[in-house]
N, CA, C and O atoms as CSV, one atom per row, in Angstrom:
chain,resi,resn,atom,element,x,y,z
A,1,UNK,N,N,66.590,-38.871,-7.191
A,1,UNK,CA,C,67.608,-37.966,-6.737
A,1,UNK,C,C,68.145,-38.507,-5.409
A,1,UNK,O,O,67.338,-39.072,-4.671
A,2,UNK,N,N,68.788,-38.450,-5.217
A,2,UNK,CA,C,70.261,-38.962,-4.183
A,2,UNK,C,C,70.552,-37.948,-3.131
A,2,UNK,O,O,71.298,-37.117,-3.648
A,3,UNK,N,N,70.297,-37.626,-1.853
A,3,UNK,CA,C,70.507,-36.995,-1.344
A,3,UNK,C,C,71.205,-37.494,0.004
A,3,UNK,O,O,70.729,-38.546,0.431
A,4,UNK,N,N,72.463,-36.819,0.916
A,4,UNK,CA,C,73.396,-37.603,1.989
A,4,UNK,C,C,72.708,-36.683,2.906
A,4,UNK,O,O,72.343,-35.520,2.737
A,5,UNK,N,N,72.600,-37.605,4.085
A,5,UNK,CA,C,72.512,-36.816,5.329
A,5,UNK,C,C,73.494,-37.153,6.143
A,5,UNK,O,O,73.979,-38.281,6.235
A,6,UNK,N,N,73.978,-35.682,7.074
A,6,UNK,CA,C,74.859,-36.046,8.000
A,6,UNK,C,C,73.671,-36.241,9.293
A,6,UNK,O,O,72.670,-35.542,9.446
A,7,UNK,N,N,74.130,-37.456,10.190
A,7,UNK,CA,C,73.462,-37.608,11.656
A,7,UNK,C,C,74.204,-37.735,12.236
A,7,UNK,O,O,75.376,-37.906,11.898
A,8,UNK,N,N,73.543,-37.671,13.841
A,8,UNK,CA,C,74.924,-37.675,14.860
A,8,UNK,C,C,74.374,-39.550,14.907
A,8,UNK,O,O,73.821,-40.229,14.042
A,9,UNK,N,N,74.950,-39.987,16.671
A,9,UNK,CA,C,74.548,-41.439,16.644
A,9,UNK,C,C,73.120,-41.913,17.248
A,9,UNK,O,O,72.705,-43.036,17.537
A,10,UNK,N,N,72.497,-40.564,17.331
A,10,UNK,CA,C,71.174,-40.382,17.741
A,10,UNK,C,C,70.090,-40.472,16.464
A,10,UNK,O,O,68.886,-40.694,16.332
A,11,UNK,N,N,71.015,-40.226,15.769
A,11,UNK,CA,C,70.214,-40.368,14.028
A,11,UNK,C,C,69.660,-38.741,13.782
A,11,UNK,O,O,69.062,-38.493,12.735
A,12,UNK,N,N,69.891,-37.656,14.798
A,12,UNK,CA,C,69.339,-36.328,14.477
A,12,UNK,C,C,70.130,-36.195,13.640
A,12,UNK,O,O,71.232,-36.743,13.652
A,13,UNK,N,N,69.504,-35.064,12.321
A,13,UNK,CA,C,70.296,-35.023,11.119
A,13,UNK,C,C,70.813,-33.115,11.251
A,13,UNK,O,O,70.237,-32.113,11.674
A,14,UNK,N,N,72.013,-33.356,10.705
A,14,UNK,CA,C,72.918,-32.454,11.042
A,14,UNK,C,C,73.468,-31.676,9.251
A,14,UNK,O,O,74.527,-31.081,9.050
A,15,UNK,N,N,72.352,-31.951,8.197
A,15,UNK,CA,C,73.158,-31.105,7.583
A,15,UNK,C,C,72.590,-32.680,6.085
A,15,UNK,O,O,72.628,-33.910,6.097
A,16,UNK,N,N,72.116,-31.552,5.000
A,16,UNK,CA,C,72.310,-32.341,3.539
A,16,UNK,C,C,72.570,-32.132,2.666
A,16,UNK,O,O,72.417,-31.004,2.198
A,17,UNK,N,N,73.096,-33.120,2.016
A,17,UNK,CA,C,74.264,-32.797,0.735
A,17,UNK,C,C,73.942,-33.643,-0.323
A,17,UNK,O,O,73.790,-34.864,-0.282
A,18,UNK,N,N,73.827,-32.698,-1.517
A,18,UNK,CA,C,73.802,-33.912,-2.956
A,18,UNK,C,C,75.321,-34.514,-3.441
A,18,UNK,O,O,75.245,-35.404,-4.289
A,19,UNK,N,N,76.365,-34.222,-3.106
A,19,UNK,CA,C,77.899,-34.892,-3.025
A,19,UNK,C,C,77.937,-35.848,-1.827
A,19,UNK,O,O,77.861,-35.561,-0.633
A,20,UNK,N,N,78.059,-36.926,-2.350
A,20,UNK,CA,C,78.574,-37.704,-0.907
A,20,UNK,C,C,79.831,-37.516,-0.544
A,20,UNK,O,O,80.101,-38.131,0.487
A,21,UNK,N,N,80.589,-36.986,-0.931
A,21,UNK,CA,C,81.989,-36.564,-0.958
A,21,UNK,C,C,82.332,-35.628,0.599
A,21,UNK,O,O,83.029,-35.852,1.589
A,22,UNK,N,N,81.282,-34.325,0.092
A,22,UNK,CA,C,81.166,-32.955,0.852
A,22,UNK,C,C,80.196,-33.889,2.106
A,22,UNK,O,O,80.638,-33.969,3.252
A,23,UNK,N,N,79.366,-34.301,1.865
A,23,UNK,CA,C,78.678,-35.160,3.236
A,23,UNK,C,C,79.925,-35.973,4.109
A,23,UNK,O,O,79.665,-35.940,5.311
A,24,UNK,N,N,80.682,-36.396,3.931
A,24,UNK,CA,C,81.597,-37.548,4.195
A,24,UNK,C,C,82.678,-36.663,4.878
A,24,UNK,O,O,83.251,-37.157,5.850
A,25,UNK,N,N,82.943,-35.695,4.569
A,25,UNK,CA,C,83.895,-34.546,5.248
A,25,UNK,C,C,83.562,-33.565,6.242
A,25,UNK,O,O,84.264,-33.037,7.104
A,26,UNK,N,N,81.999,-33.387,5.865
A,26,UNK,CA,C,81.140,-32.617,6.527
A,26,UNK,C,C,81.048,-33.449,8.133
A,26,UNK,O,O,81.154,-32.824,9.189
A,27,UNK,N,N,80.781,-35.327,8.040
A,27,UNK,CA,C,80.279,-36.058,9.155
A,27,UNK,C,C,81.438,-36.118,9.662
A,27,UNK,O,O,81.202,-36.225,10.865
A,28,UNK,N,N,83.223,-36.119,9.445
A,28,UNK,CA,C,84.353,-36.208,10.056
A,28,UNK,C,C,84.287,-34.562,10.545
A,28,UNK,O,O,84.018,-34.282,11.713
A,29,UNK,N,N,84.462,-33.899,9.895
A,29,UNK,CA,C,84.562,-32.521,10.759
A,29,UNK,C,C,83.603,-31.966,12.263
A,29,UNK,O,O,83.942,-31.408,13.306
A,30,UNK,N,N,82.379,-32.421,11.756
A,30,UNK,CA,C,81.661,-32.574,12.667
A,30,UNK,C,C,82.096,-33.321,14.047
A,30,UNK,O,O,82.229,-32.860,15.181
A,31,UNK,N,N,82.297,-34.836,13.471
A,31,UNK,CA,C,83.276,-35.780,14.338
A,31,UNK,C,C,84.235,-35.026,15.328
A,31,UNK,O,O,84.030,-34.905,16.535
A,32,UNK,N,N,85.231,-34.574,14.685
A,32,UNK,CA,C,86.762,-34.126,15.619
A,32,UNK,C,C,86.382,-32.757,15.961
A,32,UNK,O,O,87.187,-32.237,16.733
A,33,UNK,N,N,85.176,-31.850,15.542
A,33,UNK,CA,C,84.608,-30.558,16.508
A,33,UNK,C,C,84.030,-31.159,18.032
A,33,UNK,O,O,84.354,-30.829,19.173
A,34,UNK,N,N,83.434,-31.772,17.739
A,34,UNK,CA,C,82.080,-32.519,18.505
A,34,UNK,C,C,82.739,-33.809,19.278
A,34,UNK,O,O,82.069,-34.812,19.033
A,35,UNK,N,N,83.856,-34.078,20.139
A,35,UNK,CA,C,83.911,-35.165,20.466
A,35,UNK,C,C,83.518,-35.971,20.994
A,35,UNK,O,O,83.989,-37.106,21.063
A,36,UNK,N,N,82.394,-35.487,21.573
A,36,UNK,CA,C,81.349,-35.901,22.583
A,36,UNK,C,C,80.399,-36.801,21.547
A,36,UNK,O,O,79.469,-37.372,22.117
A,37,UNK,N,N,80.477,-36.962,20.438
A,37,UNK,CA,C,79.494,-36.807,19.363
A,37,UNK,C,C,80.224,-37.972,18.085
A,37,UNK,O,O,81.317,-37.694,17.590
A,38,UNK,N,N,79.494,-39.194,17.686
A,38,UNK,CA,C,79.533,-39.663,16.243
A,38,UNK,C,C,78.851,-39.323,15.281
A,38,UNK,O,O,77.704,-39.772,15.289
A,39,UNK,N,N,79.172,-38.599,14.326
A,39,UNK,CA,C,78.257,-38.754,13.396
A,39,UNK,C,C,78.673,-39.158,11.770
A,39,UNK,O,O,79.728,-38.963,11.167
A,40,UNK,N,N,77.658,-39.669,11.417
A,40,UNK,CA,C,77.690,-40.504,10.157
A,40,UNK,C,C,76.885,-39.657,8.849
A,40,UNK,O,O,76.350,-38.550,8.792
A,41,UNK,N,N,77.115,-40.905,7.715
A,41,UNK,CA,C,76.295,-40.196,6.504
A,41,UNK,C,C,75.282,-41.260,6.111
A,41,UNK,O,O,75.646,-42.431,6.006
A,42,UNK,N,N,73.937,-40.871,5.875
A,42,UNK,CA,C,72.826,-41.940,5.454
A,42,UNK,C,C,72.456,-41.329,4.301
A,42,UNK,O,O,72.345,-40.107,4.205
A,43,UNK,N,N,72.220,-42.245,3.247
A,43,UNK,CA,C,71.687,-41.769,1.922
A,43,UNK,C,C,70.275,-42.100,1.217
A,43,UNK,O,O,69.825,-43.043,0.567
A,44,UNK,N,N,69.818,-40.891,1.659
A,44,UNK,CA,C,68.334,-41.029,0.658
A,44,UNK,C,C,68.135,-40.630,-0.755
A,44,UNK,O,O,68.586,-39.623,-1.301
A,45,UNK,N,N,67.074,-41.967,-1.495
A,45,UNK,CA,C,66.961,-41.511,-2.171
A,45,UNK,C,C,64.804,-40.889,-2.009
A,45,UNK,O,O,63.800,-41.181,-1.360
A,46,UNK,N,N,65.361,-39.704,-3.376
A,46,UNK,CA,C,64.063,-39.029,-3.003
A,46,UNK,C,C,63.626,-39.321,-4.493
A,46,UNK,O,O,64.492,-39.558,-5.335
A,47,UNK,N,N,62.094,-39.301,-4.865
A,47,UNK,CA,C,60.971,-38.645,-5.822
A,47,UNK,C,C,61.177,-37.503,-5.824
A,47,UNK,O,O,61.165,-36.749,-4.851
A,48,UNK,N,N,61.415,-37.221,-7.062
A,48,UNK,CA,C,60.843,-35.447,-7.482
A,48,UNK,C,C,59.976,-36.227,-8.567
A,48,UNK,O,O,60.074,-37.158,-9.366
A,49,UNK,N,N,58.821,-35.024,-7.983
A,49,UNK,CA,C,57.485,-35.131,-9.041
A,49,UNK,C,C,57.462,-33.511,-9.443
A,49,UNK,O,O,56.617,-33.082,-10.229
């Protein structure tokens, strides 16, 4: 399973999403709220057992 995280450029994570789509809009909105602030999308993948 595939899961996006939003982080700022500190790598604290700000939020996860199974759409990388909604992650990717989520890390720009964040962006132009937060100008003080980059944040990006990193994608894990996870095990489900």
């Amino acid at each position: 399973m595939t899961v996006y995280q939003v982080l700022n450029e500190e790598n604290l994570a700000y939020g996860e999403f199974f759409d990388l789509q909604e992650a990717m809009y989520s890390a720009q909105d964040f962006t132009v709220w937060d100008d003080e602030h980059y944040y990006h999308v990193e994608e894990l993948e996870l095990e489900v057992v």
